[in-house]
C-alpha positions, -999 to 999 in steps of 0.1 A, spaced: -397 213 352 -378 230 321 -383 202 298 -415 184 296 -416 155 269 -448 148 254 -443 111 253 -412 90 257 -402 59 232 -385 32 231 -350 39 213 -351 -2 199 -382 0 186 -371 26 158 -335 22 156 -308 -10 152 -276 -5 157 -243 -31 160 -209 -26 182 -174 -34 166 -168 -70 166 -156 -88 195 -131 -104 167 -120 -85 132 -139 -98 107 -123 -122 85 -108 -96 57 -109 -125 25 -146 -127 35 -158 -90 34 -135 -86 4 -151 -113 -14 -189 -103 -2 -181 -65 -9 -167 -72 -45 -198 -96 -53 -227 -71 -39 -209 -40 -62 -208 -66 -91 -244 -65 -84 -248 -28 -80 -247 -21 -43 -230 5 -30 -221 -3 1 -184 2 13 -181 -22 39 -187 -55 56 -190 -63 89 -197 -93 108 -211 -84 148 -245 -89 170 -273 -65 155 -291 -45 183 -324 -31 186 -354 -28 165 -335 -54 133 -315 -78 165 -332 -107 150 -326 -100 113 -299 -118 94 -281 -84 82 -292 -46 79 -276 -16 65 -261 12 85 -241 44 85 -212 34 113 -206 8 138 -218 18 174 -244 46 152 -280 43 154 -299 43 124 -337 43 121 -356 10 107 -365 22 79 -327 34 67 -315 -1 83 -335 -18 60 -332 -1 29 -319 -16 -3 -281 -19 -7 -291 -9 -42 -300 20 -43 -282 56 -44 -279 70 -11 -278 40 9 -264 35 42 -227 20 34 -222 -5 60 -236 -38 53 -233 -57 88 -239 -94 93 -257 -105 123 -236 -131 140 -264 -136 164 -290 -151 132 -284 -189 129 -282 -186 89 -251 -163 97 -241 -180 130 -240 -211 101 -219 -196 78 -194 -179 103 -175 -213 103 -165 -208 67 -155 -170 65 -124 -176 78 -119 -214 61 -134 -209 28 -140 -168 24 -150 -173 -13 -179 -203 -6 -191 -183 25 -195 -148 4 -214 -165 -22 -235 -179 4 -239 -144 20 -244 -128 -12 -270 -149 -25 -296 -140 10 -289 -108 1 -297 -107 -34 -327 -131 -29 -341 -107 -5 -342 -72 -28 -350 -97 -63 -316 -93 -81 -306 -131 -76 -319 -140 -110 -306 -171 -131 -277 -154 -149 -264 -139 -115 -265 -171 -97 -239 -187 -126 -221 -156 -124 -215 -157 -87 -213 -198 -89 -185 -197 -113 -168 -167 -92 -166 -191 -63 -153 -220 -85 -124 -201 -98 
């Protein structure tokens, strides 16, 4: 044999990944989620709503480079704020909290980016008090 491995593993294990979506996502939503998370201070460039795969397939959202690209865990669940982060912020359509929402992105973009916005704030500490008005009163206007 030319190539001997030395031990073989499990690609979804260590990576997540997500395919284009079946349907465009709904461009008032991602707008509306994109311009609230860089209120915030992420800088991610995109949002995307399709069916996470691998290692993060039952996580609400995770971070990654490109659609149909591989990224490792770790990368995929990094912080959207911090420099250097991956600059695709996909929703998992397959999580129930997302499968939820997914009624409103198209109906009510603004309502169903605040909700989006605030799970992922919540989960990296910057929904504080004075950023949940702020986004709140966002969504009123």
């Amino acid at each position: 044999a030319l190539l001997k491995t030395k031990r073989a593993v499990e690609a979804d294990t260590f990576f997540t990944y997500a395919a284009p979506p079946e349907r465009p996502t709904s461009k008032p939503f991602a707008s509306a989620l994109l311009e609230l998370l860089k209120d915030a201070g992420a800088g991610i460039e995109e949002v995307e709503v399709s069916t996470l795969r691998g290692a993060d397939a039952e996580e609400e959202w995770a971070l990654l480079d490109a659609l149909s690209r591989p990224v490792t865990l770790d990368r995929a669940r990094s912080s959207p704020f911090v420099r250097g982060c991956p600059k695709v912020l996909l929703l998992n359509d397959g999580h129930e909290a997302v499968e939820k929402a997914a009624q409103l992105f198209a109906t009510a973009p603004r309502l169903a980016a605040v909700l989006m916005a605030r799970l992922v704030l919540v989960s990296h500490g910057k929904l504080d008090s004075a950023r949940d008005s702020e986004i709140t009163a966002w969504a009123l206007r």
